[in-house]
Each structure stands twice: as C-alpha cells, then as structure tokens.
BALOBA-1460 file (C-alpha; in Angstrom, 3 decimals):
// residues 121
<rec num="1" residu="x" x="-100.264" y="198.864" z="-184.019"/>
<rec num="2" residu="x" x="-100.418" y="197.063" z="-180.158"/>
<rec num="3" residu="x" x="-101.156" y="200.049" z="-177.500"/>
<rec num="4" residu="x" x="-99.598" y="198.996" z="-174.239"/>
<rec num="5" residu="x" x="-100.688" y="200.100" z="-171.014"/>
<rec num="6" residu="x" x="-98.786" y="201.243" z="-167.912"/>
<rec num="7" residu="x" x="-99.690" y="199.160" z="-164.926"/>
<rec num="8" residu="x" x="-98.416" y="200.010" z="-161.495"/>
<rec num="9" residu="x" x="-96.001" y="198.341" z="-160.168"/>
<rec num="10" residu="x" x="-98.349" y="197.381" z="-157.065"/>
<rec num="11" residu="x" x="-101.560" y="195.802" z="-157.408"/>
<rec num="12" residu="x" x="-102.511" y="198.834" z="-154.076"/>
<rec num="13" residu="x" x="-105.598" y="200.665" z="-155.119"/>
<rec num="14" residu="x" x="-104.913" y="204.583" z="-154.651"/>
<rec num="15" residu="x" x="-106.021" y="205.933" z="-151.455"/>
<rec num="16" residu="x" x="-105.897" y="202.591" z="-149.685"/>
<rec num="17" residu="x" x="-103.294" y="201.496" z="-147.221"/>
<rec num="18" residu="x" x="-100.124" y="199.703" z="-147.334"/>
<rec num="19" residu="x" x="-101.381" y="195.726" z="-146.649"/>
<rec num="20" residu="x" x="-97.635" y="194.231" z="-147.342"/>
<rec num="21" residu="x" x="-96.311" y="195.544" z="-143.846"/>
<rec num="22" residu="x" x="-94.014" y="198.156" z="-145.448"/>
<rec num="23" residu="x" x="-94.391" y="201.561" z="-146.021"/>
<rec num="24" residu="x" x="-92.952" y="204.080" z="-148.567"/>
<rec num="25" residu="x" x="-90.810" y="207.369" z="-146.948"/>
<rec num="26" residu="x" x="-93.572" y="209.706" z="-148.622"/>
<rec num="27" residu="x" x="-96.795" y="207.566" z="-148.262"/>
<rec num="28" residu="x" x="-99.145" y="209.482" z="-146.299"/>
<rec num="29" residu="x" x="-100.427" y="206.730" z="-143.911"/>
<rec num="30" residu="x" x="-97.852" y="206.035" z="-141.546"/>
<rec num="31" residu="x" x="-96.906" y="201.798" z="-139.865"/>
<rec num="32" residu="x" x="-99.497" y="200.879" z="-137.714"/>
<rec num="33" residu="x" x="-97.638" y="199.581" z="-134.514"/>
<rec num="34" residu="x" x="-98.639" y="196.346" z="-133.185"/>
<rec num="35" residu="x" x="-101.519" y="196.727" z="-130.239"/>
<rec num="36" residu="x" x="-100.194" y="195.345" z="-126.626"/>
<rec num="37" residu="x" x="-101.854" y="191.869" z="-125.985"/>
<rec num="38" residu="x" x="-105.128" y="191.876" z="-124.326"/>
<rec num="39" residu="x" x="-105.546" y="190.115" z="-121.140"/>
<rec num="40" residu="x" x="-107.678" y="187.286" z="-120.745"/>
<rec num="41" residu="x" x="-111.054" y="188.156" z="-119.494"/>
<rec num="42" residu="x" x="-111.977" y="187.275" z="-116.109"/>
<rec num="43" residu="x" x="-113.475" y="183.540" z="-115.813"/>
<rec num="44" residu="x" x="-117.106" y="184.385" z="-115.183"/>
<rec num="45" residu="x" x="-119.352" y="182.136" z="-113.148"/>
<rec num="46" residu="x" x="-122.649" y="180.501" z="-115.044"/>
<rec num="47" residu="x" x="-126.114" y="182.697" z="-114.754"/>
<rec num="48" residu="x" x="-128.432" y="180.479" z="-112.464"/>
<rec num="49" residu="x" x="-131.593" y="181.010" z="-115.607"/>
<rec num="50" residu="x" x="-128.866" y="179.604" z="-117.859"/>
<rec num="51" residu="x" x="-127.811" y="176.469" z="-115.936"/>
<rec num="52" residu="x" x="-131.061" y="175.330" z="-114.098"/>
<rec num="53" residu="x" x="-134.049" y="174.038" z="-115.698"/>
<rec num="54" residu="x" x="-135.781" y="176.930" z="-117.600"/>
<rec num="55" residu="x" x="-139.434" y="175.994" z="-116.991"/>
<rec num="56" residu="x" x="-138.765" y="176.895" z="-113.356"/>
<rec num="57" residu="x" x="-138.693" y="180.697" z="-114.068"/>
<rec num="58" residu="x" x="-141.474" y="180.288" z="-115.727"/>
<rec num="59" residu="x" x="-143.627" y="177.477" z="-113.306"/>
<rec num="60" residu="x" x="-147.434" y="177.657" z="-112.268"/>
<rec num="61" residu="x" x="-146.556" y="177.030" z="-108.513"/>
<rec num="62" residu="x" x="-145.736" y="179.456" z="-106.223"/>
<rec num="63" residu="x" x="-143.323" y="177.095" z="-104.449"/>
<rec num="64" residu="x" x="-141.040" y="176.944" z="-107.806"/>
<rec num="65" residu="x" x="-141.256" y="180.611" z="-108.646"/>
<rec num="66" residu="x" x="-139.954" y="181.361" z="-105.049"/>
<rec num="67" residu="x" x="-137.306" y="178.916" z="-105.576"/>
<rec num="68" residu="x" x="-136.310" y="180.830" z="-109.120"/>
<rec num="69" residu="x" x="-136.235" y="184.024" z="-106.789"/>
<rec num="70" residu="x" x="-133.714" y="182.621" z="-104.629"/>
<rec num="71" residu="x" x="-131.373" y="181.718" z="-107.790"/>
<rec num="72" residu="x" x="-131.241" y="185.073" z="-108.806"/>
<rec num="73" residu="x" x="-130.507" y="186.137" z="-105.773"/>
<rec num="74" residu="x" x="-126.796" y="186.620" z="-105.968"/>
<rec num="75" residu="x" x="-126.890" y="186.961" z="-110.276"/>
<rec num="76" residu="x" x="-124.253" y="189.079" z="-111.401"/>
<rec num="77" residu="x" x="-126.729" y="190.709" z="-113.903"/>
<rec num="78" residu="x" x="-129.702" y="190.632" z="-112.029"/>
<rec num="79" residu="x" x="-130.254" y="194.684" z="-111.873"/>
<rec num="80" residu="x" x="-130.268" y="194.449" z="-115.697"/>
<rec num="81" residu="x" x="-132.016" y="191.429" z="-115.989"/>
<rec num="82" residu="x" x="-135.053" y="193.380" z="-114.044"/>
<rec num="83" residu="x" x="-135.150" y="196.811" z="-115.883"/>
<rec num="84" residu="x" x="-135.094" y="194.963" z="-119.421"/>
<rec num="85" residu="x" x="-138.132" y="192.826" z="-118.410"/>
<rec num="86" residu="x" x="-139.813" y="195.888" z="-117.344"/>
<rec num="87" residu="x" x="-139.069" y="198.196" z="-120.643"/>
<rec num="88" residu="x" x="-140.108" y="195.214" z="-122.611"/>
<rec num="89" residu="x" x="-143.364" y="194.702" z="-120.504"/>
<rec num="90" residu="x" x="-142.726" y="191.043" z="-119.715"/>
<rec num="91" residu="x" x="-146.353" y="189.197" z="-119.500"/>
<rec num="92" residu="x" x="-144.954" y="186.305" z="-116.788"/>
<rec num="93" residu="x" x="-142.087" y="184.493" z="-115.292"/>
<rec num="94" residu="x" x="-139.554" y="185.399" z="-113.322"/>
<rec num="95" residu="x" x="-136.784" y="188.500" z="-113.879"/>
<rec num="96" residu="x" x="-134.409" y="189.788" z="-112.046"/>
<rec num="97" residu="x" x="-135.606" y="187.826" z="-109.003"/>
<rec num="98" residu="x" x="-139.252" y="189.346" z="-109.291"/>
<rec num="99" residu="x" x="-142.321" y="187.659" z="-110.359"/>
<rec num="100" residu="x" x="-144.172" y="189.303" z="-113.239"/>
<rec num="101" residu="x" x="-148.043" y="188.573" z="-113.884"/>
<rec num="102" residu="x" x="-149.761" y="190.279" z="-116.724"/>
<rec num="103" residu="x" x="-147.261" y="193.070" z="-117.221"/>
<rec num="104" residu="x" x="-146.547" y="194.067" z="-112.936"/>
<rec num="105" residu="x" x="-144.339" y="192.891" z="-110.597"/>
<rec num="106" residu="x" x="-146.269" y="190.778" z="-107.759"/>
<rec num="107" residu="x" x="-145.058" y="189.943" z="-104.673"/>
<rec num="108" residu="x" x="-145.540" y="186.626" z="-104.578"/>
<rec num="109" residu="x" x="-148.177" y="184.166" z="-106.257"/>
<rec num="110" residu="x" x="-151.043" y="182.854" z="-105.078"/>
<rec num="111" residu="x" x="-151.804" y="179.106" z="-105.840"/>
<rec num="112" residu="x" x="-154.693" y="178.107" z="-108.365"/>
<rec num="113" residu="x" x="-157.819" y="177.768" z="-107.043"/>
<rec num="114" residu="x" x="-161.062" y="179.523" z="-104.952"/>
<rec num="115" residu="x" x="-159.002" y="180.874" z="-101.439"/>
<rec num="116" residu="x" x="-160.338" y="179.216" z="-98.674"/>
<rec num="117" residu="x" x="-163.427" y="180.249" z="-96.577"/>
<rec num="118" residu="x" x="-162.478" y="179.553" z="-93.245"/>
<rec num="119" residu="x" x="-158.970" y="180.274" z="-91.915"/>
<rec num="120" residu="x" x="-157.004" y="176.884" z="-91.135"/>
<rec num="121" residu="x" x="-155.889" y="176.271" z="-88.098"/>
C-alpha cells in the first residue's frame, strides 16, 4: 500500500509572509506598499586627515603638527573627532585640531632638545 502525502499548494512556510507580491483576501499580513525613493545624499567634501599625508598628524616637529591644526580647522567632524580621542585616551598626534602628548591636550609642542640658556635676540 503507497501512503501519499498532502503538500501545500505553496512552497510558503506558515507564519511567514507572502514573497510572490500577492496576497490572499484573508492572509493576515497585509501588501507592503512600495517606500518613496530616497534622495541622494548630499556630496560631502573629503576630511583633510583623509586626503593629506597621514604622518603629518602624527609628526615630531612642532612646525608640522601646527600645520595639521590648521587642516582641521574647518573639518566638518572635528567636534567628534576631539571627544572620541579623548574617551579613548589618545597617547599622541593630532585630533580634532588639538595636539595630544601622553594622554592631555598641549598647547603646542616644544621642539626636541635642552631649551636654550640665554634668550636670543
């Protein structure tokens, strides 16, 4: 004797919805409509730490971390940029157009070396 078995018409697991774009009268999940198109985003300009040379925001001279300072001067992000460096406790380099040195923000960096003695003139 050769049992048959019933198999659904639709090959829909119970529960789940409708994937063929039609729905019966009595299902219980009704047609999704279509979403309204999305506008294009807004054309967003470069980040200066992603476009110039990435050593500078991290340089030894004071002359090229003042210069990395001025680039993030106008950054779009920079107000982030500086209060994620300072939750993570950045050691050095440059963030959010600040200079960083062992953990604090400095104002600016002295050069290497013994200061001088005498004053120049």
């Amino acid at each position: 004797m050769q049992q048959t078995i019933d198999r659904p018409t639709s090959h829909r697991r119970p529960g789940l919805p409708w994937t063929d774009g039609a729905t019966p009268r009595n299902s219980p999940h009704p047609r999704r409509r279509s979403r309204p198109p999305v506008a294009p985003a807004p054309a967003r300009r470069p980040l200066p730490c992603r476009v110039e040379d990435p050593e500078l925001w991290f340089a030894e001279t004071p002359a090229q971390l003042e210069l990395a300072k001025s680039f993030c001067g106008d950054c779009p992000v920079r107000d982030a940029c500086l209060a994620g460096a300072l939750s993570r406790g950045e050691p050095w380099g440059v963030w959010g157009g600040e200079i960083f040195e062992r953990g604090a923000v400095i104002a600016r960096k002295r050069p290497r070396g013994r200061p001088r003695k005498v004053v120049a003139a």
